[in-house]
mmCIF file of the C-alpha atoms, coordinates in Angstrom:
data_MODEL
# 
_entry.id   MODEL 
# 
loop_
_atom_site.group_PDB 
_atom_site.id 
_atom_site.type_symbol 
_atom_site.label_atom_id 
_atom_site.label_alt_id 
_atom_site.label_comp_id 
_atom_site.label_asym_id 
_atom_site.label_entity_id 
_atom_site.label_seq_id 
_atom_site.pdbx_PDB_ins_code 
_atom_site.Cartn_x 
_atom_site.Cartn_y 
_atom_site.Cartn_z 
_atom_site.occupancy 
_atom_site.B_iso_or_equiv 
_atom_site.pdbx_formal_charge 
_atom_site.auth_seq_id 
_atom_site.auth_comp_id 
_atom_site.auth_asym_id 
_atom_site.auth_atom_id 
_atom_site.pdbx_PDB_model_num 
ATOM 1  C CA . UNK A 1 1  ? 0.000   0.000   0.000   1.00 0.00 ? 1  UNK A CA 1 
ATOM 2  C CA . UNK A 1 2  ? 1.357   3.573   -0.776  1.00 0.00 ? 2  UNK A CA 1 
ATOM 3  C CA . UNK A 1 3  ? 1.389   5.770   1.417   1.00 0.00 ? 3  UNK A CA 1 
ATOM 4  C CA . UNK A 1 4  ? -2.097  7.697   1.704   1.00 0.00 ? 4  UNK A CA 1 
ATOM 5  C CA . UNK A 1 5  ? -0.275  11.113  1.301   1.00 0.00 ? 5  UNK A CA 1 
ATOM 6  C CA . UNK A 1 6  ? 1.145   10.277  -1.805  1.00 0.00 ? 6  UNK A CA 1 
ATOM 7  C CA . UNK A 1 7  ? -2.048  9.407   -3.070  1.00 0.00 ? 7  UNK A CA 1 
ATOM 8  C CA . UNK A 1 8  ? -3.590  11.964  -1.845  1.00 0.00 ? 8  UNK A CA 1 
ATOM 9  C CA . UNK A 1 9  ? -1.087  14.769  -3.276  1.00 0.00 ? 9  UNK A CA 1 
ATOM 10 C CA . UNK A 1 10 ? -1.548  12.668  -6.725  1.00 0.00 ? 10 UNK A CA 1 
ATOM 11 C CA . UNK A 1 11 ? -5.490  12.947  -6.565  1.00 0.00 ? 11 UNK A CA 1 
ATOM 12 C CA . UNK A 1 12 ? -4.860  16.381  -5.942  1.00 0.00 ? 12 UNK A CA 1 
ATOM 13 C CA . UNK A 1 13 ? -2.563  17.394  -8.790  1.00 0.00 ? 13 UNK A CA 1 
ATOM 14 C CA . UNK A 1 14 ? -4.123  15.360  -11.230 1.00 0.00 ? 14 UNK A CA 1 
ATOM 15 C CA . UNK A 1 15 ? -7.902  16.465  -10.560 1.00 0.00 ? 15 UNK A CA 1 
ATOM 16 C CA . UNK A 1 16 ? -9.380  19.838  -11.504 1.00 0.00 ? 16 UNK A CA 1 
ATOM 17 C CA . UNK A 1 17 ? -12.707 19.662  -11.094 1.00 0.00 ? 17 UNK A CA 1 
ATOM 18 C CA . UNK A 1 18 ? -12.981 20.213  -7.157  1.00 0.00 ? 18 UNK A CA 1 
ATOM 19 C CA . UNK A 1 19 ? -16.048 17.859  -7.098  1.00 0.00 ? 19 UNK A CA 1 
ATOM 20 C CA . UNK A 1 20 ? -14.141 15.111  -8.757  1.00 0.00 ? 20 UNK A CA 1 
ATOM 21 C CA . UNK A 1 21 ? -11.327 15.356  -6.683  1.00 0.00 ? 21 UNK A CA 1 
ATOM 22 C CA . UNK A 1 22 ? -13.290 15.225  -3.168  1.00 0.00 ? 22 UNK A CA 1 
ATOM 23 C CA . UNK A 1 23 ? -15.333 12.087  -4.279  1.00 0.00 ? 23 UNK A CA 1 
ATOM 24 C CA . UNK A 1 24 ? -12.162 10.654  -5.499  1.00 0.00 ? 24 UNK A CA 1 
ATOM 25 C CA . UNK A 1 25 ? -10.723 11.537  -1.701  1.00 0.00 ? 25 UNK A CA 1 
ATOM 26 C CA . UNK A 1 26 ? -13.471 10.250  0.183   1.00 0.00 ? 26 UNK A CA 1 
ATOM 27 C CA . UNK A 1 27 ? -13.411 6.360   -1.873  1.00 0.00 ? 27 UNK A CA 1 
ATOM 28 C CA . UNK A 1 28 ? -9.733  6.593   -1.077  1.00 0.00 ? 28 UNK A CA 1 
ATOM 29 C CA . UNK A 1 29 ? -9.841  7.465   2.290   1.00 0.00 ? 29 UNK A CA 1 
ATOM 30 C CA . UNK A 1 30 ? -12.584 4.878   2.694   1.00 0.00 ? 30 UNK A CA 1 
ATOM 31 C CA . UNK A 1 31 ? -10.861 2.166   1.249   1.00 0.00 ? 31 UNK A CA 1 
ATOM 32 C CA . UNK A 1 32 ? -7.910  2.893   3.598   1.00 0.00 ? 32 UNK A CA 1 
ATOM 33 C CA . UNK A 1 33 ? -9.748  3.075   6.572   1.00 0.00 ? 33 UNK A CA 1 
ATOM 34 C CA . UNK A 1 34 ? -11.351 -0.149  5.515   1.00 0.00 ? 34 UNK A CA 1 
ATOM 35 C CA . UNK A 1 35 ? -8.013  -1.749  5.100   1.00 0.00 ? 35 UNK A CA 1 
ATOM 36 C CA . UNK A 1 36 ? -6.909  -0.447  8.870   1.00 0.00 ? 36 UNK A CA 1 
ATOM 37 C CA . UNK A 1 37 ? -10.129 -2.061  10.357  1.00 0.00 ? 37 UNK A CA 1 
ATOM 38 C CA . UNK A 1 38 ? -9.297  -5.320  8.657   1.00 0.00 ? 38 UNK A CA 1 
ATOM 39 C CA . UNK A 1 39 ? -5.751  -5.710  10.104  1.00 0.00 ? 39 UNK A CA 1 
ATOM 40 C CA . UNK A 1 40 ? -6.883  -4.492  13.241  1.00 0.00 ? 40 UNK A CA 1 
ATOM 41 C CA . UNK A 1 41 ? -9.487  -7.156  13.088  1.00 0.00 ? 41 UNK A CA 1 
ATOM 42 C CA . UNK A 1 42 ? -6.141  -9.711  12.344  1.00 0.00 ? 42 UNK A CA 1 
ATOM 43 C CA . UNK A 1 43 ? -4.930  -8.324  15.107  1.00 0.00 ? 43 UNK A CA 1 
ATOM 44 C CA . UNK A 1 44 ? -7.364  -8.761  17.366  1.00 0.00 ? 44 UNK A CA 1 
ATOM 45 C CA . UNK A 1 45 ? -7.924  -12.578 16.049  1.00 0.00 ? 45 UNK A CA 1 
ATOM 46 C CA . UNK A 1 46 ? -4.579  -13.455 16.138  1.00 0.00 ? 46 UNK A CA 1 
ATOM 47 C CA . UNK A 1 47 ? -4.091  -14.168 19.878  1.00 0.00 ? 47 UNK A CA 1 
ATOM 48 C CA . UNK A 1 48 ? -7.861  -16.030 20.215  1.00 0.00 ? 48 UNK A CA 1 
ATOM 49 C CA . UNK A 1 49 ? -6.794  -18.444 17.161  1.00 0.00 ? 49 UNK A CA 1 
ATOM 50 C CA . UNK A 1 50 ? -3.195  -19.364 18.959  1.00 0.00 ? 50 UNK A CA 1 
ATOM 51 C CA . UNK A 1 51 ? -5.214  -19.905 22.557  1.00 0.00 ? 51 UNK A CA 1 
ATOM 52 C CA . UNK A 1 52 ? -7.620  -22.081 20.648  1.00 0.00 ? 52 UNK A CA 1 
ATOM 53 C CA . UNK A 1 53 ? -4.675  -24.135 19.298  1.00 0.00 ? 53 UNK A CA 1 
ATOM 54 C CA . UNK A 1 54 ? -3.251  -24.317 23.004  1.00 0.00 ? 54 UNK A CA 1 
ATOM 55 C CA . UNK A 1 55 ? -6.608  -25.862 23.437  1.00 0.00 ? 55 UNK A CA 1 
ATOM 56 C CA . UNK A 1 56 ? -5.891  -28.410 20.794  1.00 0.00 ? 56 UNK A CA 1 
ATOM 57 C CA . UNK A 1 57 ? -8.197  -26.406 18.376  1.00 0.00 ? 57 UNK A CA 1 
ATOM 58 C CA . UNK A 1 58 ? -7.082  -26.183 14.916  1.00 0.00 ? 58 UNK A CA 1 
ATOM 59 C CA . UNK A 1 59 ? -8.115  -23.457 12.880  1.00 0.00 ? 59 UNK A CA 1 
ATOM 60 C CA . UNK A 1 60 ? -8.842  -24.947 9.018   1.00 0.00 ? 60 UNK A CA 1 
ATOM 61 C CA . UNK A 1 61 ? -9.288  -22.017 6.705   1.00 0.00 ? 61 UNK A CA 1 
ATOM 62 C CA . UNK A 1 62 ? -9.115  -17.904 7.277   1.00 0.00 ? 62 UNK A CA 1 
ATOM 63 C CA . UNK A 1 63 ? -11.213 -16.903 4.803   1.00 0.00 ? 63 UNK A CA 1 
ATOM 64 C CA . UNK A 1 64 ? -10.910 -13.765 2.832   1.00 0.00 ? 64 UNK A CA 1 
ATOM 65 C CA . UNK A 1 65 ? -13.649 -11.624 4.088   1.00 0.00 ? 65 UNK A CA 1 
ATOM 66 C CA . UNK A 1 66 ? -14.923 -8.046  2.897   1.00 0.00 ? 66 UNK A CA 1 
ATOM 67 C CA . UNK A 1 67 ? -15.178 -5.123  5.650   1.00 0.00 ? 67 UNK A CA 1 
ATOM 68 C CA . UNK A 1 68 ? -18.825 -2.890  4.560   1.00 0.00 ? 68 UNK A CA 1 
ATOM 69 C CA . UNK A 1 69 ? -19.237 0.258   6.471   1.00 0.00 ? 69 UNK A CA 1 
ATOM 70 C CA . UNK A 1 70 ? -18.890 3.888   5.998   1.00 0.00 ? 70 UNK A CA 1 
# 
């Protein structure tokens, strides 16, 4: 992932239409927030799936999942 300044300034230079350029802004900054939640979400899964494990759980499959919010 680039960084989101980078992107940003890009969006920026390359957009004149000031309309344009904040919807463009707000689906980026949305999608980037939406990646953050997801590895926070990996995060926060991480330590339950190795305490399962300890349990003699075993996880099978970590399905690909889509984050929908605003």
């Amino acid at each position: 992932m680039k960084p989101i300044i980078t992107e940003m300034h890009q969006i920026m230079k390359e957009t004149p239409d000031v309309l344009v350029m904040e919807e463009k802004l707000q689906q980026l900054m949305y999608s980037w927030f939406s990646d953050l939640v997801g590895e926070a979400l990996t995060l926060l899964d991480d330590p339950v799936s190795e305490a399962k494990k300890d349990e003699g759980w075993d996880v099978e499959t970590r399905d690909a999942r889509t984050i929908q919010f605003l």
